[in-house]
ZAMARGU-4260 file (C-alpha; in steps of 0.2 Angstrom, whole numbers, plus 5000, padded with zeros to 4 digits):
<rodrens>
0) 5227/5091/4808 | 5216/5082/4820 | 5227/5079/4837 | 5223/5064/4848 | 5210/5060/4860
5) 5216/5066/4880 | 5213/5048/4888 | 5201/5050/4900 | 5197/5037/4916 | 5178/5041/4921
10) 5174/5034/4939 | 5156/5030/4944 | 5156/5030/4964 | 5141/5026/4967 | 5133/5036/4981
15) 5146/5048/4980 | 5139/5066/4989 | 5148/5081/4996 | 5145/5074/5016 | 5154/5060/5010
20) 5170/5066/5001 | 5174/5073/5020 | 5177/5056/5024 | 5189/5051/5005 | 5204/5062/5006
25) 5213/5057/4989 | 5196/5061/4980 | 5194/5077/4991 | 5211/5081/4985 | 5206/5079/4968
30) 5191/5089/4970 | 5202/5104/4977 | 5215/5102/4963 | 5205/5101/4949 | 5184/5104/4946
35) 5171/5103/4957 | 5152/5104/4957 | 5135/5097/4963 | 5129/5085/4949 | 5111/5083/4944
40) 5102/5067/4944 | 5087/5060/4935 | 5069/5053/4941 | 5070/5039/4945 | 5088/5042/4952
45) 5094/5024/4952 | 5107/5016/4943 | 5102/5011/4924 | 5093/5025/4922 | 5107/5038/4927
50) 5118/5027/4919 | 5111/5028/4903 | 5108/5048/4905 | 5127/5050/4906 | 5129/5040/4890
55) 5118/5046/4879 | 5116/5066/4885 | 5096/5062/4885 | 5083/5058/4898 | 5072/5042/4903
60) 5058/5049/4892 | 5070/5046/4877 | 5083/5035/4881 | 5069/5023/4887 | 5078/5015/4905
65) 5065/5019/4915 | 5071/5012/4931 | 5082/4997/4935 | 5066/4986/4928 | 5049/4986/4923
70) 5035/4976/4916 | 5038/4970/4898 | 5021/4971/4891 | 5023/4961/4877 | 5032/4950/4888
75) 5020/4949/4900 | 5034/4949/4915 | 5041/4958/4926 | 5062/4961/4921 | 5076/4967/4930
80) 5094/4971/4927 | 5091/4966/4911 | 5111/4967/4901 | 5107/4971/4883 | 5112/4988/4876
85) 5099/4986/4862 | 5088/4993/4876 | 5094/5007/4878 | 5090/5024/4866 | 5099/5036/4860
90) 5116/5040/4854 | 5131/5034/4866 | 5146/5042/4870 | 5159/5033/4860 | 5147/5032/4845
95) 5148/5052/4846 | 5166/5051/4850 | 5170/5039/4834 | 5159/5050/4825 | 5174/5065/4826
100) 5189/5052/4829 | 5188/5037/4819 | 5196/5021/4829 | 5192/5028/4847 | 5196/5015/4859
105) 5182/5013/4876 | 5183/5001/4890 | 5169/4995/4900 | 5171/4989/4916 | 5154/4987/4925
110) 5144/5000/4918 | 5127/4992/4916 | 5120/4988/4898 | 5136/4982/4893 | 5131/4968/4882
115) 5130/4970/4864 | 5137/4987/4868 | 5149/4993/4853 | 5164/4995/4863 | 5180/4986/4863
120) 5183/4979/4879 | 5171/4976/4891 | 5169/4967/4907 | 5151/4963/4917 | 5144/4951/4930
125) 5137/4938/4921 | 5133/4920/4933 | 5135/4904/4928 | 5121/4898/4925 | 5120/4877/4926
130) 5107/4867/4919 | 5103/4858/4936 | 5099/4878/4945 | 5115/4881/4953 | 5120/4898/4950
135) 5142/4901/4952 | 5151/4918/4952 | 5160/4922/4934 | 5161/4937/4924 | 5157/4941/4904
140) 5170/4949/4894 | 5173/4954/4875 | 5182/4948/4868 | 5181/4931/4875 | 5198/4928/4880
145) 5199/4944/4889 | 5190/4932/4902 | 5203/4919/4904 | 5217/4934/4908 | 5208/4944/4920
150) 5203/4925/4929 | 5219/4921/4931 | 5226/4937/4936 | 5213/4940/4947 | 5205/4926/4952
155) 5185/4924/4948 | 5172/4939/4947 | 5168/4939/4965 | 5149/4940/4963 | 5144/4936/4981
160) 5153/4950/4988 | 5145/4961/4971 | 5129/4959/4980 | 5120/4950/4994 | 5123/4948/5012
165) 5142/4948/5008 | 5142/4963/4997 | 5156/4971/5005 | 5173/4979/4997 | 5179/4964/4989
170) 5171/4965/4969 | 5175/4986/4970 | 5193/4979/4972 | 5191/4968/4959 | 5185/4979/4948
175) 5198/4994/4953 | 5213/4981/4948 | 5203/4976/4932 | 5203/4992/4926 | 5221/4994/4931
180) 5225/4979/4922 | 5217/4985/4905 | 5225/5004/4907 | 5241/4994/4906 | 5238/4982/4895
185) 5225/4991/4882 | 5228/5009/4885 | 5211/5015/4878 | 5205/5031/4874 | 5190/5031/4886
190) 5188/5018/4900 | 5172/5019/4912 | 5172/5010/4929 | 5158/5006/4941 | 5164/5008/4959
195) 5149/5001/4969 | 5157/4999/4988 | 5147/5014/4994 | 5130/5007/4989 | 5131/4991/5001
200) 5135/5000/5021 | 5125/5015/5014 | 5108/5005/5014 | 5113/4996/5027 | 5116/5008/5040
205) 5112/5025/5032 | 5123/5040/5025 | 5125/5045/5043 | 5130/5029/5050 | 5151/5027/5056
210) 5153/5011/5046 | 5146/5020/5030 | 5160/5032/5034 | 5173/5018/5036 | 5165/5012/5018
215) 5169/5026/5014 | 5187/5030/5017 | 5194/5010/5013 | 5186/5015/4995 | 5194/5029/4993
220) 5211/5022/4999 | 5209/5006/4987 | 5206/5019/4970 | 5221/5029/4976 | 5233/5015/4965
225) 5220/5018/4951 | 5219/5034/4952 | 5240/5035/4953 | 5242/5025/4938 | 5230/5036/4928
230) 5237/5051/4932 | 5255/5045/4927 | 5250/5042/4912 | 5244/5060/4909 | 5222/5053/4910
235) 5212/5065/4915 | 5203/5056/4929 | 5182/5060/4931 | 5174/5056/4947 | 5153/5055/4947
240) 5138/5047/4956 | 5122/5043/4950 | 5113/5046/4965 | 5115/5050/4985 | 5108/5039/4996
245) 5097/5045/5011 | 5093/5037/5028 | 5075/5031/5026 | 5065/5024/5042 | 5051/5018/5035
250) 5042/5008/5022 | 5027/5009/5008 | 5019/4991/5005 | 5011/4997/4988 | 5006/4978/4981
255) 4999/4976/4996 | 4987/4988/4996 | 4982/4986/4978 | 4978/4969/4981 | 4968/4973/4997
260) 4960/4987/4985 | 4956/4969/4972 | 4966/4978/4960 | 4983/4964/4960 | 4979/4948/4959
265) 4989/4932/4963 | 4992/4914/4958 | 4996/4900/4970 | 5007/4886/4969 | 5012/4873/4981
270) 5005/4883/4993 | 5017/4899/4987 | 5010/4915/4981 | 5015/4922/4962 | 5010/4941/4957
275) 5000/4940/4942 | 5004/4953/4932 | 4993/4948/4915 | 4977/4947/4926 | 4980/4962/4938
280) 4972/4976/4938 | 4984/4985/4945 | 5002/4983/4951 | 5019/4990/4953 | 5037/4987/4950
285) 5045/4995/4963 | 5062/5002/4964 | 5068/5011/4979 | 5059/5026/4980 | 5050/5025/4966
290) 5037/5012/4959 | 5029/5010/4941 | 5010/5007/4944 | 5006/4997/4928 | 4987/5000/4926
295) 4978/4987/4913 | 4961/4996/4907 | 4961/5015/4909 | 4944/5012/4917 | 4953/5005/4931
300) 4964/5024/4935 | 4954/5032/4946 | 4952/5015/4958 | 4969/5013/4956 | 4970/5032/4964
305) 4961/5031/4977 | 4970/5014/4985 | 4985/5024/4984 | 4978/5041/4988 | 4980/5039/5007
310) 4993/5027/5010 | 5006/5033/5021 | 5022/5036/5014 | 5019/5041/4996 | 5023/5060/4993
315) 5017/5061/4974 | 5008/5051/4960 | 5011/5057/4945 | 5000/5054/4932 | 5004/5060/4913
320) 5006/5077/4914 | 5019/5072/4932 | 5027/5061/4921 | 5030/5072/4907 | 5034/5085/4919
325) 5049/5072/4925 | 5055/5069/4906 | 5049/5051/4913 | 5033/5051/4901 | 5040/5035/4891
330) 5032/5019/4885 | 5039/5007/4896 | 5035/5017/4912 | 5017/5016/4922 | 5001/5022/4918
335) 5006/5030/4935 | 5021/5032/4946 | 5023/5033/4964 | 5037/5045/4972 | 5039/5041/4992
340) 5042/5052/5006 | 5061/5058/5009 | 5061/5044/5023 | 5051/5029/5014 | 5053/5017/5001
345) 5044/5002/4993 | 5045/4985/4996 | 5040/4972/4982 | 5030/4961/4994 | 5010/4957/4988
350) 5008/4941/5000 | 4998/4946/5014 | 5005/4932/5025 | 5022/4928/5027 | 5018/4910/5027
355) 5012/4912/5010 | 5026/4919/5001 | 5037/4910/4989 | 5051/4902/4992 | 5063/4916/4981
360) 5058/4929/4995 | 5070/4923/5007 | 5084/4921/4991 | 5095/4935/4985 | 5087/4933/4968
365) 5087/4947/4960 | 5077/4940/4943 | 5062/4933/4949 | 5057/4944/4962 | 5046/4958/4954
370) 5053/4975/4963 | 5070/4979/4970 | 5073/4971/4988 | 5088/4978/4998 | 5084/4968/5012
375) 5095/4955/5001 | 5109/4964/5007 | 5106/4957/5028 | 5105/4939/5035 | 5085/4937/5045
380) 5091/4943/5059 | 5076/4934/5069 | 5081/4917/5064 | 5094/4910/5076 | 5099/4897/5064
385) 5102/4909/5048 | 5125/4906/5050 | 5122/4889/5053 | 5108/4886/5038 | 5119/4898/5027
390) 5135/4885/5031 | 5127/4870/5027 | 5121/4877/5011 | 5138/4882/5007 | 5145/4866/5011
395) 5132/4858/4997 | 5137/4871/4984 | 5158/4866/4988 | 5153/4849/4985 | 5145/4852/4970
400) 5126/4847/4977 | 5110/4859/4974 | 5107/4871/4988 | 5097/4884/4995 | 5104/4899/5001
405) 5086/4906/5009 | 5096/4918/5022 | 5084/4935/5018 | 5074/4944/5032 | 5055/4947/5026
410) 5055/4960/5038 | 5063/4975/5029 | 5066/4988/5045 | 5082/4985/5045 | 5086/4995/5030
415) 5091/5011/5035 | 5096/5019/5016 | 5088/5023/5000 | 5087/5034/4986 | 5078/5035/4967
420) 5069/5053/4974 | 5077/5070/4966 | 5087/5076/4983 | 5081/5087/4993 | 5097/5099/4995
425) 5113/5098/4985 | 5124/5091/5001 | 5114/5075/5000 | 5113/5072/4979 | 5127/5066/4967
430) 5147/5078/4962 | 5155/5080/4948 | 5173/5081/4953 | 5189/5082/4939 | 5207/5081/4938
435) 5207/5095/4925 | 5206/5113/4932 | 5190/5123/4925 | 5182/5106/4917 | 5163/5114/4922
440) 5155/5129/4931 | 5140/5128/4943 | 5127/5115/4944 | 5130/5101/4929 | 5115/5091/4925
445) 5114/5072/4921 | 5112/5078/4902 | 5124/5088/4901 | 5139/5073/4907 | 5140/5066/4889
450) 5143/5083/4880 | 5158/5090/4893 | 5165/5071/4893 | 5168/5074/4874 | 5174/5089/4876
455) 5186/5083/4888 | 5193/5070/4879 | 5191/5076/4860 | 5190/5094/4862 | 5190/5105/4845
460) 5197/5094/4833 | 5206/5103/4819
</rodrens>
């Protein structure tokens, strides 16, 4: 007689390590109580692709989520945080779970891919996006009325604290009381939350930093009520990360130099720069740490080479053999792919002069620009006017006018964390901690999260 599932609460705290968990007592206490181990990552180790490890037990090369983004060929653009589980390969968790339990419940509350996923709740940011430009907080949920509940029993998605110059503890809280909301309320088998407070002060300031320790510690006192609530119910609660973040000091203007090298190549409108990605030569889509060099004509590889063969700041370039090596040897990644020094990463930027680059730059817009840009997450700290711009803007948007919210730096130095490298020692790269006693022993790697979550919550059915 098949028994039922164990539920199982799996938290995703991103940028959890060991060095952290010094400053998170209710998850040290977990950790102590229950199982404990260094968790592996994937290359690149960022959040879709690590994500989509854990779900589906395989790596980038078969699962397909090469980074955050990358170029859609067929497209012809440059797309990030794209939402559509379709893109994703490979078997996932609660298909293999239905597979030996018919009828297993899942929740997702802010794991990415979510849409279109096959699961029975879900919740993700998803803007408003109205016809005259202007972009409002809001959330996607299935099913639909799931929306209206969570709005007014928490007020809207709070997507300008989820990212952006006010990305602060806000949306984790949001999301901590959503899932506390849908225990109660739905009581699935499985539910899987993204915690992504660390992320923000972590960047900011670096691992190091006394206000990523303070991050730290109001994170861990804010899941201790989720955490409670689990528990009493007899969950067995899964703490991960995808990644650690690592204080960074420098940075790799890539696009730069293959322009300077003829290789990218630009368009110009009213006076802004676009990268041209269909006439390039050579560009990359960068992503932290790591960039995907998207190569048009073979013929071009070897010039391609030697404009990144010197440039400071670059610690590998792995050409198909690397990429295979790194279970990164996929279709939608680069002919090459860059991997930075432990303390550099790349910036997006292809203008040559700031004066000539577009107006989105200075925008926290995470869809047009062609490369991740954590300098979203400050205010230009060299324009004296930045608060006072930002206020007026805000004042348009309250009153329902079009606004522009052009309050980013284009001088990246003030970032002081990044990640997407494999980690150089275990103290500074993600943990597996869980409630249950004996859950793993020794090292666990990304592939393996799938497998020993089933086991945890299905066992040996008989």
């Amino acid at each position: 007689m098949k028994r039922a599932p164990d539920p199982l609460l799996v938290l995703d705290v991103v940028g959890l390590t060991p060095q952290l968990l010094a400053h998170m007592p209710g998850l040290r206490a977990l950790a102590d109580e229950g199982t404990y181990t260094p968790l592996g990552t994937v290359l690149p180790a960022v959040t879709c692709a690590a994500q989509s490890t854990f779900l589906t037990g395989v790596p980038p090369a078969e699962h397909g989520i090469v980074g955050n983004g990358w170029y859609f060929r067929e497209l012809g653009e440059v797309l990030l945080w794209r939402q559509h589980n379709a893109l994703v390969g490979g078997e996932k968790l609660w298909d293999a779970a239905r597979a030996r339990y018919p009828g297993y419940t899942v929740a997702n509350v802010c794991w990415w891919y979510a849409m279109g996923a096959d699961t029975d709740w879900t919740v993700t940011p998803r803007p408003v996006y109205y016809a005259d430009g202007r972009k409002e907080p809001d959330c996607y949920t299935r099913p639909p009325e799931l929306h209206d509940e969570l709005t007014d029993a928490l007020g809207t998605f709070p997507l300008f604290h989820f990212w952006g110059p006010g990305a602060d503890l806000v949306s984790s809280r949001w999301i901590i009381d959503a899932t506390r909301h849908l225990l109660r309320t739905r009581r699935p088998d499985l539910a899987l939350t993204y915690v992504p407070h660390l992320d923000y002060d972590l960047q900011r300031y670096g691992p190091d930093d006394p206000r990523s320790h303070r991050a730290a510690a109001e994170l861990d006192a804010e899941l201790a009520p989720l955490i409670a609530d689990a528990r009493a119910e007899g969950r067995t609660v899964v703490a991960l990360s995808e990644y650690g973040i690592t204080r960074v000091s420098r940075t790799v203007d890539i696009n730069r130099a293959l322009r300077r090298a003829g290789l990218l190549e630009v368009h110009t409108q009213d006076g802004m720069e676009y990268l041209d990605p269909t006439t390039s030569r050579a560009f990359a889509v960068v992503d932290h740490q790591l960039a995907h060099v998207y190569v048009r004509d073979p013929a071009d590889l070897p010039a391609t080479r030697d404009a990144l063969a010197g440039l400071d700041g670059i610690a590998e370039l792995l050409d198909e053999r690397g990429k295979k090596d790194h279970h990164l040897d996929h279709p939608r990644s680069g002919e090459l792919v860059a991997v930075a020094q432990p303390d550099a990463w790349f910036t997006y930027y292809y203008w040559l002069e700031d004066s000539h680059a577009p107006d989105f730059a200075q925008l926290v817009e995470i869809h047009r620009k062609p490369g991740y840009d954590p300098a979203e997450l400050f205010m230009d700290p060299l324009d004296p006017y930045v608060r006072l711009r930002a206020a007026t803007a805000l004042a348009r948007k309250k009153t329902g006018m079009r606004y522009r919210m052009a309050v980013v730096p284009l001088d990246p130095s003030p970032v002081r964390g990044s990640h997407g490298r494999l980690p150089e020692r275990t103290d500074q790269g993600p943990v597996f901690i869980c409630s249950r006693p004996g859950a793993a022993e020794g090292p666990l790697a990304a592939t393996d999260v799938k497998a020993l979550l089933l086991d945890l919550a299905l066992g040996e059915l008989t």
